[in-house]
C-alpha positions in Angstrom: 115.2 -7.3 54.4 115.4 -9.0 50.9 113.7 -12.2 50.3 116.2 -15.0 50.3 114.2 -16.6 47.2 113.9 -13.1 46.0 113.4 -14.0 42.0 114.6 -10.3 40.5 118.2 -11.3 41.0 117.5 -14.9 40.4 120.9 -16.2 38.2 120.1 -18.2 35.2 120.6 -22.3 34.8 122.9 -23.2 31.7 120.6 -25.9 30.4 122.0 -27.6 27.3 120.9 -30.7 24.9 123.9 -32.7 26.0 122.1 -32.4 29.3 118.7 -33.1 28.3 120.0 -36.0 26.3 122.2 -38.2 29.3 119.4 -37.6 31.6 116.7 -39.3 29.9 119.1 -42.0 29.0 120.2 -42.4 32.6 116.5 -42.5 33.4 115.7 -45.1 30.7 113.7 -43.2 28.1 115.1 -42.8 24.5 114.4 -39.2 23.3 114.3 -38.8 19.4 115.1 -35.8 17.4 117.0 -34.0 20.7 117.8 -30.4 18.6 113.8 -30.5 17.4 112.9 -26.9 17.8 109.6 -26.6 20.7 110.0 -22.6 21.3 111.1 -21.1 17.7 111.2 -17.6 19.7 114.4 -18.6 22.2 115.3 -21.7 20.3 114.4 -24.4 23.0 115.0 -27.9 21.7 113.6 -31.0 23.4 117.0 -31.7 24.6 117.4 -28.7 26.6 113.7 -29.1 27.6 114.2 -32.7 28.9 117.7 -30.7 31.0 115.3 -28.4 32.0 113.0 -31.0 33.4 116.0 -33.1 35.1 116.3 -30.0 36.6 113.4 -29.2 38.4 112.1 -32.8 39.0 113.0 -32.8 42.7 110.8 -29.7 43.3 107.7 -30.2 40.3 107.2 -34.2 41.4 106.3 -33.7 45.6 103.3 -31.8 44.1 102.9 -33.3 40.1 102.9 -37.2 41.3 100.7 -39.8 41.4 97.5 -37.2 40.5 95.7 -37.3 36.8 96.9 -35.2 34.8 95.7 -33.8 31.1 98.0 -32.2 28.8 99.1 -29.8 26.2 101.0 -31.6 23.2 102.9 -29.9 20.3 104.4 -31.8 18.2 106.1 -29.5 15.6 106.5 -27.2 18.3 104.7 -24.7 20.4 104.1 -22.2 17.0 102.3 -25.1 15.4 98.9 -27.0 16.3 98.8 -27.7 19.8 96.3 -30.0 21.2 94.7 -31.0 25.0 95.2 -34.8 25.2 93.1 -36.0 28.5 93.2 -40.1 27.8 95.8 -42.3 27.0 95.1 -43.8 23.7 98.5 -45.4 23.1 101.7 -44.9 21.9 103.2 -42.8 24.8 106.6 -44.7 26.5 106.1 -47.1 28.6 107.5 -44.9 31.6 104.6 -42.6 31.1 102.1 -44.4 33.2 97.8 -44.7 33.1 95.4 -45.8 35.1 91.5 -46.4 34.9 89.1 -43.4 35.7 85.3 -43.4 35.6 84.2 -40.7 34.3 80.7 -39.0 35.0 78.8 -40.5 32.3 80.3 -43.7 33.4 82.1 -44.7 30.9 86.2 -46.1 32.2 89.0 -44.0 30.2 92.4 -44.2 31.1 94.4 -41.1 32.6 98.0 -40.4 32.5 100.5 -39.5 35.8 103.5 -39.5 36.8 105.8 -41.5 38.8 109.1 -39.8 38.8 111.6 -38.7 36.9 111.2 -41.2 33.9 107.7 -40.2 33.3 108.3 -36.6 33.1 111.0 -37.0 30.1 108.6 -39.5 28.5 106.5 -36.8 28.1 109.2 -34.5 26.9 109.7 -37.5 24.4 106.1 -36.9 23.3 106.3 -33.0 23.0 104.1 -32.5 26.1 104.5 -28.6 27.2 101.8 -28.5 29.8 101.2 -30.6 32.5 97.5 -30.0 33.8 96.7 -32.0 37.4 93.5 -33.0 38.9 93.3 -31.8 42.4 93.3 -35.5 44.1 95.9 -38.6 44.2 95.2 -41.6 41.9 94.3 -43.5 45.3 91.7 -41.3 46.2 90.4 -39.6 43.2 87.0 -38.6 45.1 89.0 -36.9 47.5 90.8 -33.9 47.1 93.8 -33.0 48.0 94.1 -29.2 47.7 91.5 -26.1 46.5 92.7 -23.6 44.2 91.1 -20.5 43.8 92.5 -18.9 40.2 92.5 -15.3 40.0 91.4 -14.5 36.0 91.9 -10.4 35.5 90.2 -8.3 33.1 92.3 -7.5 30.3 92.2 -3.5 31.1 93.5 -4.8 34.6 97.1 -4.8 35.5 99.5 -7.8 37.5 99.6 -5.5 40.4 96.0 -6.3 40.7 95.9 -10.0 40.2 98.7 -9.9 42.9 96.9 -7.5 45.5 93.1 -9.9 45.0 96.0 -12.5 46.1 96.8 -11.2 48.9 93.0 -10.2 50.3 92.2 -14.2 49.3 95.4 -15.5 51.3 93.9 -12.8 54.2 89.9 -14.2 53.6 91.2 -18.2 53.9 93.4 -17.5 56.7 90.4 -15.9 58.7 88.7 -19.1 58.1 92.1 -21.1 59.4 92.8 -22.3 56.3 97.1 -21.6 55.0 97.5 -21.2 51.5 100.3 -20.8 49.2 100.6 -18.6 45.6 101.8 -20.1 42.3 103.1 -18.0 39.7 101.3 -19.6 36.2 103.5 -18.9 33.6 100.5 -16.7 32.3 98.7 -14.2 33.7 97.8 -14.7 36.2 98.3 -16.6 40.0 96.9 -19.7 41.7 95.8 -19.3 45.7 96.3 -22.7 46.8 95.6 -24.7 50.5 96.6 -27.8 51.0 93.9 -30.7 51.9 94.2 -33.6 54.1 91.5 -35.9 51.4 89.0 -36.0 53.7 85.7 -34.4 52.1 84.6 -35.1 48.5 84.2 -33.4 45.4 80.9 -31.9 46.0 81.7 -30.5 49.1 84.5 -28.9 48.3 83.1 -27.1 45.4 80.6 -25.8 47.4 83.2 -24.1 49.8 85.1 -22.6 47.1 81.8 -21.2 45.2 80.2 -20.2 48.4 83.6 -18.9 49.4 84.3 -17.0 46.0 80.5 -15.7 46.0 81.5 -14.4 49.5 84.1 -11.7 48.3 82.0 -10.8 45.3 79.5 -10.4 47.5 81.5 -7.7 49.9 83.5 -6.2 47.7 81.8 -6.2 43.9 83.7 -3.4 42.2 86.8 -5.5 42.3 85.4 -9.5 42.6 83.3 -11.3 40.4 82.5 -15.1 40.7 80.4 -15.0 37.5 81.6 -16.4 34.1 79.9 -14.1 32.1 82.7 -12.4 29.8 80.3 -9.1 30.2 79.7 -9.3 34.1 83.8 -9.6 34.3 84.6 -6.3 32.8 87.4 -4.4 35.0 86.9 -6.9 37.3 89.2 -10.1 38.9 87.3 -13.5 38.1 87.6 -15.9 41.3 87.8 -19.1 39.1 86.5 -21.8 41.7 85.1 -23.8 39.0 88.9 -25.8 39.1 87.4 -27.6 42.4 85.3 -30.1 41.3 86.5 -34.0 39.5 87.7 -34.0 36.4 89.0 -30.1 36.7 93.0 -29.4 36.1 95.0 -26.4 36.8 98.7 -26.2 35.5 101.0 -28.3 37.9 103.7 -26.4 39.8 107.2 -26.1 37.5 105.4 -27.0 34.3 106.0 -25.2 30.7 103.8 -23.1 29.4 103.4 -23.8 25.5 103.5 -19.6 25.3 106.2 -17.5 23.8 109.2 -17.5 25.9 108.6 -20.6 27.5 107.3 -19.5 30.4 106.8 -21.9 33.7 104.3 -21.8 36.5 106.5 -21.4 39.7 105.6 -21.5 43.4 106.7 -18.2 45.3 106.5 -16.9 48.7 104.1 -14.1 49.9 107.0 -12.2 51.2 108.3 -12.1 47.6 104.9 -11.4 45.2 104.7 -7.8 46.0 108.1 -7.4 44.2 107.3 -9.8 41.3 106.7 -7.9 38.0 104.8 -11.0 35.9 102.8 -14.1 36.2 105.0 -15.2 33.2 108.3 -13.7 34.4 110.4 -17.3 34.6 111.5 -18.9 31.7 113.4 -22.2 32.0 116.7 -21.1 33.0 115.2 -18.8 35.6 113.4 -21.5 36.7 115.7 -24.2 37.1 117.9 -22.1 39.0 115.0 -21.1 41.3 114.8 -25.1 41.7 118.7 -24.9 43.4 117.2 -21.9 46.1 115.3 -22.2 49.7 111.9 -23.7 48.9 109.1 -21.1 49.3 106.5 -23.9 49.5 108.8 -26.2 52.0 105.6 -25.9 54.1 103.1 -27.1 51.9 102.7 -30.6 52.9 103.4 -29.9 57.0 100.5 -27.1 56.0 98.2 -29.9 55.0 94.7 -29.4 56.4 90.9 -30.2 56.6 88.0 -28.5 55.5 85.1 -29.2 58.4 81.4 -30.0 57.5 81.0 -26.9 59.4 82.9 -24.5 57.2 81.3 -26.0 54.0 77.6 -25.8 55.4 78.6 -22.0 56.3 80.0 -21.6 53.2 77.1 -23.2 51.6 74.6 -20.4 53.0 76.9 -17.4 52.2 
């Protein structure tokens, strides 16, 4: 039976700069230059990336939301000099909002986040094409909120690789009780993600997720590797756990990619990545009309869970 979110026969969204334009001034935010060209390769102006963001707000803000967030800005566009901004240094609307972070030298920066729909067309305003989120809520930053394993393939290796070490990484948490949920990145590969009541802290977690990675490179080396050494990784998948620990982002559900195409990082259902040909196989108009179908990740926060002392310490020894 066909998936009911099944994306190959996904329609596409019309999104236009008339679009882009009356939603950010419905929500407030005065977007300049409108028809300034962000994707030279498809022609995307931030008008039609602001309609494209209207678009998807519903779905990207559940998950995008009150967490820190660092991002990708290109202010001639994405073929120009992009730039990671992680503090706010002025300048930005006043709808994108900031708050006060310690970081682990001790010194107090401020981070953005979102609060809704505002937020996310200030940063259209601003040329943002990435949105990057820590894995914990600006209430409880020592807390996360989620783990995310990212599967990093070997160039020689092929999507229908990343998307099989998926599946045995879904199979490996779920023996452990833990549900977890695949996002599409909008590059090449896909983020295994479960859900976190904030419970434990940062150092905790990360030592699930490396003892947990080191696990599956441990029983099954000629495919999984949790080592960054570029010459330790050849023909092999990379179990990037190094996103679980504070201060470390991963690309937020629905955001832009600032790639050719303008690719976006989209939740999809296990029933349905088998089928799917590309990491980076939405652009916006797929997307936003992948926004208007049954929610593959309607689960996520019903799936919340917590990761026991227990687990970690076995974990911890694996």
């Amino acid at each position: 039976m066909a998936s009911p979110h099944k994306a190959t026969t996904m329609p596409t969204e019309v999104l236009t700069e008339a679009a882009g334009i009356a939603a950010a001034e419905a929500a407030g935010v005065r977007l300049t230059s409108p028809d300034r060209i962000e994707y030279p390769d498809l022609k995307v102006s931030k008008g039609v990336l602001a309609a494209y963001y209207a678009a998807v707000a519903e779905r990207m803000l559940p998950f995008a939301a009150d967490h820190p967030l660092s991002l990708v800005r290109c202010p001639q566009g994405r073929s120009k000099v992009c730039f990671f901004q992680k503090h706010d240094t002025g300048g930005f609307p006043p709808q994108f909002k900031s708050l006060p972070v310690t970081e682990k030298d001790g010194q107090v920066e401020k981070y953005f986040y979102l609060d809704g729909l505002a937020s996310l067309l200030a940063g259209v305003q601003m040329n943002v094409l990435e949105f990057h989120l820590w894995g914990a809520r600006c209430g409880g930053i020592e807390k996360p909120d989620r783990l995310i394993f990212d599967i990093d393939p070997d160039p020689g290796l092929g999507f229908d690789a990343v998307k099989e070490a998926a599946t045995d990484i879904r199979d490996a948490l779920g023996e452990l009780g833990l549900e977890s949920f695949p996002l599409l990145t909008g590059g090449k590969g896909v983020h295994v993600i479960v859900p976190l009541e904030p419970d434990l802290e940062w150092p905790d977690v990360k030592t699930f997720c490396h003892g947990f990675a080191e696990r599956l490179a441990t029983q099954q080396p000629d495919r999984f590797v949790a080592n960054m050494s570029k010459a330790k990784r050849a023909g092999h998948l990379f179990i990037d756990y190094l996103r679980n620990e504070r201060g470390s982002t991963a690309i937020a559900p629905w955001s832009t990619r600032s790639r050719e195409g303008a690719p976006c990082a989209v939740p999809v259902g296990w029933d349905e990545l088998p089928a799917l040909s590309a990491a980076n196989m939405f652009g916006i108009e797929a997307a936003a009309a992948r926004a208007r179908q049954p929610d593959p990740w309607a689960g996520y926060r019903k799936a919340a869970q917590k990761l026991s002392p227990a687990l970690v310490k076995e974990l911890a020894s694996a």
